[in-house]
Structures are given as structure tokens and as C-alpha cells.
N, C-alpha and C positions, 0 to 999 in steps of 0.2 A: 232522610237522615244520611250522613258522610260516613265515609270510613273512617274504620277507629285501628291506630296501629297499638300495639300492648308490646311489652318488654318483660320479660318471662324470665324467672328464674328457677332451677330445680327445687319442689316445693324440702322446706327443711336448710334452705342453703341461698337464702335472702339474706343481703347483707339487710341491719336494721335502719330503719327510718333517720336513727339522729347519726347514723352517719352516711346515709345518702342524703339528705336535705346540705347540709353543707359545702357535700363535694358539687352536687347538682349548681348552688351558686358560684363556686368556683368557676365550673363549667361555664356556664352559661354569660360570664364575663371573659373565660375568657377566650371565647367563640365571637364575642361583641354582641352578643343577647342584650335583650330588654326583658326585665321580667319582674312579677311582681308577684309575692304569696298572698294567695287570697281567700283562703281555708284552713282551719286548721279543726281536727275533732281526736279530744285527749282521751283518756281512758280513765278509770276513776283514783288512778296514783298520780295522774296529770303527763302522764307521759303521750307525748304524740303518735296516733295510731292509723294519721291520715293527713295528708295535706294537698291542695291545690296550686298549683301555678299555671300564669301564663308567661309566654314567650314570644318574640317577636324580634326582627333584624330592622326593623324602625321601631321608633319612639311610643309606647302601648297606645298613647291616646290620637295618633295620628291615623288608625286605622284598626277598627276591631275586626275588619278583615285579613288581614295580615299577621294574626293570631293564629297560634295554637297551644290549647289548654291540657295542661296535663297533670293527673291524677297519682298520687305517690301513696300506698298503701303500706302497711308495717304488717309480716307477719307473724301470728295468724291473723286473717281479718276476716270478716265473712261472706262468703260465695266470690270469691279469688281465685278457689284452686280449681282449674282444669287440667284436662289432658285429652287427646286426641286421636282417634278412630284411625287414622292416618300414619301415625305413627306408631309409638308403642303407646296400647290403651291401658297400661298398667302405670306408666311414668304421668307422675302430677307435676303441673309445674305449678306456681305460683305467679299471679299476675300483677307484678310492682310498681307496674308505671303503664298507665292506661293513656292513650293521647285520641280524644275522640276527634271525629270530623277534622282532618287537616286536606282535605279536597281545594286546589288550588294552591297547598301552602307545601306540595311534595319537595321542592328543595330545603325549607327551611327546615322541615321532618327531617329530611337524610342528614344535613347536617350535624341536628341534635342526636339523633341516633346512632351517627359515625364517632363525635365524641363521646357520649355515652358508655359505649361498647368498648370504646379504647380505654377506659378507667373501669370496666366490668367487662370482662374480653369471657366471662363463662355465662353471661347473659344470652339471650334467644329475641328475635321479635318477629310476633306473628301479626301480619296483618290480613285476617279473614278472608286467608286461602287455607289450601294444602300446603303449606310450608312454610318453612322460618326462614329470617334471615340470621348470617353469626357476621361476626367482626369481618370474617375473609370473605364474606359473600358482599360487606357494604365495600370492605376494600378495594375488591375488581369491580364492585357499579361505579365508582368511583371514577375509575379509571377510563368508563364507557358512558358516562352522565348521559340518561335520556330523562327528560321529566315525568315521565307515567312509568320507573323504575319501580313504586311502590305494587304495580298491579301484575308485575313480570315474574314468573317464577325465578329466583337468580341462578338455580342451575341450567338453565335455558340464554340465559343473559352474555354467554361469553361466547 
């Protein structure tokens, strides 16, 4: 199985679902994404409480390898909230945006996650280390593009 990078909010302070799904396709056109929803699971007032996309910098059906799929959650949802031994084990964050396996696909990651971060600049992402990354940490990898940036601590990186 691939790594999963997640995009974390302080739990309690998630923006909600129908206004990150909107802005999410904003984004993602206007990055020049390809992307297609392909989930949705409502709550029983019909409100969405979960949605899926993929994304891709080619055309979706040209390559399902050149994918990566990601997971948007509304909260509360259930078993989302963590928080981390590492850090302060009192602070929960919320897990908003799960993006599993993008191995091979680390640029097209950084990308979505550099814009991302610049329309949710109080956002977090952790990808299955000891640390996060924030807006000024994609900012300076940026500035230093290696393509295995995703497995580098970014306080290390400069």
C-alpha cells in the first residue's frame, strides 16, 4: 500500500463540506486539473457529509496512473479526529481531506496541496511522519523542488 497524505484542520474549525467542494473545483481548474466527483454519501436531511474526487494534470481516462484520489469529509464524521504523540497529545485535529497512495504522483500532490493551503493558509498536512507540513513549509519546498519533498522533514529541507 502507498502513502496517504491528509490535510488536517483544528478539530472544531473545519470549514464545511458545501463550501469546500466548490472552492476545491475552482481550484482544480484553475491549476488545469482534471477531475471528476465520484462519491457522494448524504446524511439523512440530504446534506453531504462525504465526497470523493479524482485529479490528474492529463485527461482522467488517459492514465489511471497519473491519478490521485482524494477524500473530503464534513465535520463531525466518524473516526477523523486525531492528534499526535509528537506533538501536543491534547490538540485533535480533524482529518478533511485524505489523499491515499499518490506514490509516483509527488509533484501533482505538491501542487494540489500548495494551492490548497493558499485558499486554507490555517490548514496542516501530515503525511505519515513526525510532522506537518503549513503554507510556508510548501512555500520554501517550492523554491527547492526535489521530487521525494513529500518523505523530507521540511524543517530539514532548507
Amino acid at each position: 500500500m502507498g502513502t496517504s497524505a491528509v490535510i488536517l484542520f483544528n478539530s472544531g474549525e473545519t470549514p464545511k463540506i458545501n463550501e469546500i467542494i466548490p472552492r476545491l473545483e475552482k481550484l482544480f481548474e484553475k491549476e488545469d486539473l482534471f477531475y471528476s466527483r465520484e462519491l457522494n454519501k448524504v446524511d439523512g436531511t440530504g446534506n453531504v457529509k462525504y465526497c470523493e474526487f479524482c485529479i490528474s494534470d492529463i485527461p482522467l481516462e488517459e492514465s489511471y496512473e497519473r491519478q490521485i484520489c482524494l477524500g473530503v469529509a464534513d465535520e463531525p464524521y466518524p473516526f477523523k479526529l486525531i492528534n499526535f504523540d509528537w506533538e501536543d497529545p491534547e490538540k485533535e485535529y480533524f482529518k478533511t481531506i485524505v489523499i491515499n497512495d499518490f506514490d509516483e504522483n509527488e509533484d501533482l500532490l505538491f501542487t494540489f496541496l500548495l494551492a490548497f493551503l493558499e485558499e486554507y493558509m490555517t490548514a496542516k498536512v501530515w503525511i505519515e511522519e513526525d510532522w506537518f507540513y503549513t503554507l510556508e513549509d510548501l512555500k520554501n519546498t517550492r523554491d527547492h523542488y526535489q521530487n521525494d519533498w513529500s518523505y523530507i522533514n521540511p524543517q530539514k529541507q532548507h
